[in-house]
N, C-alpha and C positions, 0 to 999 in steps of 0.2 A: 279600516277604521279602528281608531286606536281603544276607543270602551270599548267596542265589543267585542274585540280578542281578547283586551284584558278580564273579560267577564269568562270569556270562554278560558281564559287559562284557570283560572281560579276552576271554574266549573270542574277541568277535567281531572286539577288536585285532586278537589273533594271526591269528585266519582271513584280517584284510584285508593283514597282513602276508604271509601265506604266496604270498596270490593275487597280491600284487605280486612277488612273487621267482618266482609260474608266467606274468607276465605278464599277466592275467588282470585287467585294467583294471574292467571292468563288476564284477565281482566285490569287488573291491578297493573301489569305492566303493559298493557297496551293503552290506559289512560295515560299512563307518566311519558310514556317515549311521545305520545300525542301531544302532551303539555309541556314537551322539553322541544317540541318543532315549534310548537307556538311561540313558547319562550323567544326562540333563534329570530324569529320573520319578524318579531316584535321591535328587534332591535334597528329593523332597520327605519323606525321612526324618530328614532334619533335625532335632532335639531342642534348641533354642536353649535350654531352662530347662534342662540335664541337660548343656550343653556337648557335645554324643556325638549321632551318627546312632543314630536305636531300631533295632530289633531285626527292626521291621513295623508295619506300618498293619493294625489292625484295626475294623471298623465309625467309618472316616473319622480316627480318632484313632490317636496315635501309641504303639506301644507299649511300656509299664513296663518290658517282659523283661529278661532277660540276652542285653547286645549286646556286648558284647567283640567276639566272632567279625566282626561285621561290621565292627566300626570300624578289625579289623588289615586287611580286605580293602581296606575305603574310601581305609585312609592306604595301603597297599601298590599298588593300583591310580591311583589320582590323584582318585580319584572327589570327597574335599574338598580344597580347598586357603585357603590364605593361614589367616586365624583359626582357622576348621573347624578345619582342617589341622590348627593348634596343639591346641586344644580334646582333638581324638580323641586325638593323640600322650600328651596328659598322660593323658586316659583308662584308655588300651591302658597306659601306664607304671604304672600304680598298681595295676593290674588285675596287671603282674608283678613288683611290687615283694616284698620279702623277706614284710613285712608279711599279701602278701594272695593271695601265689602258690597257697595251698590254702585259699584262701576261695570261696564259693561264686560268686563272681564271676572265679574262676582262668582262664585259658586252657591248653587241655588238649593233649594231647602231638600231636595229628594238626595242630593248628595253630600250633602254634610255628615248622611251615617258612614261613611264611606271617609268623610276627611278626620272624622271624629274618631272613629277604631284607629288610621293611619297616624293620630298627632299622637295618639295614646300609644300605640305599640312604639314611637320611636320618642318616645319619655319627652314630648310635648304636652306636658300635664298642664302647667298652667294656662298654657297658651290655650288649650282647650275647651276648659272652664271659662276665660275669660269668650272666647266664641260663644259659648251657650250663652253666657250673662247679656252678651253685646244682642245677639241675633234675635234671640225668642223675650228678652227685653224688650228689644224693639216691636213686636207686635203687642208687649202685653201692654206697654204705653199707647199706642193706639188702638187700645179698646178691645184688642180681639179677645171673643169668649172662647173659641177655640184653634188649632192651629192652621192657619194657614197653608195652599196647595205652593204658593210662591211670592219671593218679599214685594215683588216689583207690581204684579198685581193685585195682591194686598192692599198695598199701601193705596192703589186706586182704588180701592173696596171694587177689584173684578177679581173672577177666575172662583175655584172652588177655594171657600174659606173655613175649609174644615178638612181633613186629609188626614187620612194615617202616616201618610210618609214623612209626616213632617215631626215626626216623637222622636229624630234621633238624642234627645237628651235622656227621655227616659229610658231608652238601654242602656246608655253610659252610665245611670243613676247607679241601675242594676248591676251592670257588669263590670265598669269602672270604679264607683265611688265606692258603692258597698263591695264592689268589688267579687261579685257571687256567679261563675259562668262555668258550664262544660268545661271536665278535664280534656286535655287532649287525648283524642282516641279510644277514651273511656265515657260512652254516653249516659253514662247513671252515673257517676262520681261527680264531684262538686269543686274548683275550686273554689276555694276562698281568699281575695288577695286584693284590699282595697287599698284605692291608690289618691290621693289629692294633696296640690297644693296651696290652695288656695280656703280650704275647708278646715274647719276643726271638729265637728261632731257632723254623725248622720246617723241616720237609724231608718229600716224600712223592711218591707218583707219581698223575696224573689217566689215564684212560684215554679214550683216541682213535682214533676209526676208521684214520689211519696209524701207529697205535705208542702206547703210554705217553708221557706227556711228566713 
């Protein structure tokens, strides 16, 4: 299953990062050489005719499904690169374009944190911004007071119409626009490095174990 290795790959980064900031040597490379297998087996989801990692391997063959989901983790985590790379990118693009954003091929509200880090780390800025305007727009034109669990049964007025997972905008306010998020591998340092193309002013506060900043 192509999310959930990608979840696990990512997982076993962070663990060999952690165990190198406990010291923890042994550790540290037994996460990485576990996340460099995963890397390998990943690749064999590969979908060269379809441009896009499938979805899963089932009975040896690659499967038809609906992979969106995996292709934001793959390009979000590193998992394809160079061609791949491009291939998924235009995938995952089309998959949120205006066109196809509620098509059965849509990516739905609990992983937009996930396509929203991935448009941002590979300087899909405005494109980004223009997602949040289009996406959480669209609920707040129909009325919702809070955010919605998913667009499709929203917009039926079912399902949970209130959900945390549905704020990927306000991390990006945070960490994107103002631009305020953990150094790398330094957990108490700050960077600060705001990014937009489509904004001219913002102003806001990020919270931090010393204080607001």
């Amino acid at each position: 299953n192509g999310v959930l290795n990608a979840f696990r790959y990512a997982a076993l980064r962070r663990a060999a990062e952690l165990a190198g900031l406990l010291k923890d040597k042994a550790a540290a490379a037994r996460c990485t050489r576990e996340a460099h297998r995963v890397k390998r087996a990943f690749q064999a989801l590969w979908d060269e005719k379809n441009g896009r990692c499938a979805a899963a391997i089932h009975d040896g063959r690659l499967s038809e499904a609906y992979s969106a989901h995996t292709n934001v983790l793959a390009l979000l985590y590193g998992l394809v690169e160079g061609r791949k790379a491009q291939a998924a990118l235009a995938c995952v693009k089309a998959c949120l374009s205006d066109e196809n954003f509620l098509s059965p091929t849509h990516i739905e509200l609990y992983f937009h944190k996930y396509a929203l880090d991935m448009l941002y780390d590979r300087g899909e800025i405005a494109f980004a911004e223009h997602i949040m305007r289009r996406t959480w727009g669209l609920m707040k034109e129909r009325g919702a007071w809070a955010l919605w669990e998913a667009l499709y049964r929203g917009l039926e007025n079912e399902g949970d119409l209130c959900i945390g997972w549905s704020t990927a905008p306000m991390i990006a306010f945070a960490r994107r626009v103002l631009g305020v998020r953990p150094a790398p591998l330094r957990p108490r340092d700050v960077l600060v490095a705001p990014v937009s193309e489509t904004l001219t002013f913002a102003r806001g506060a990020v919270a931090h174990p010393d204080g607001p900043i």
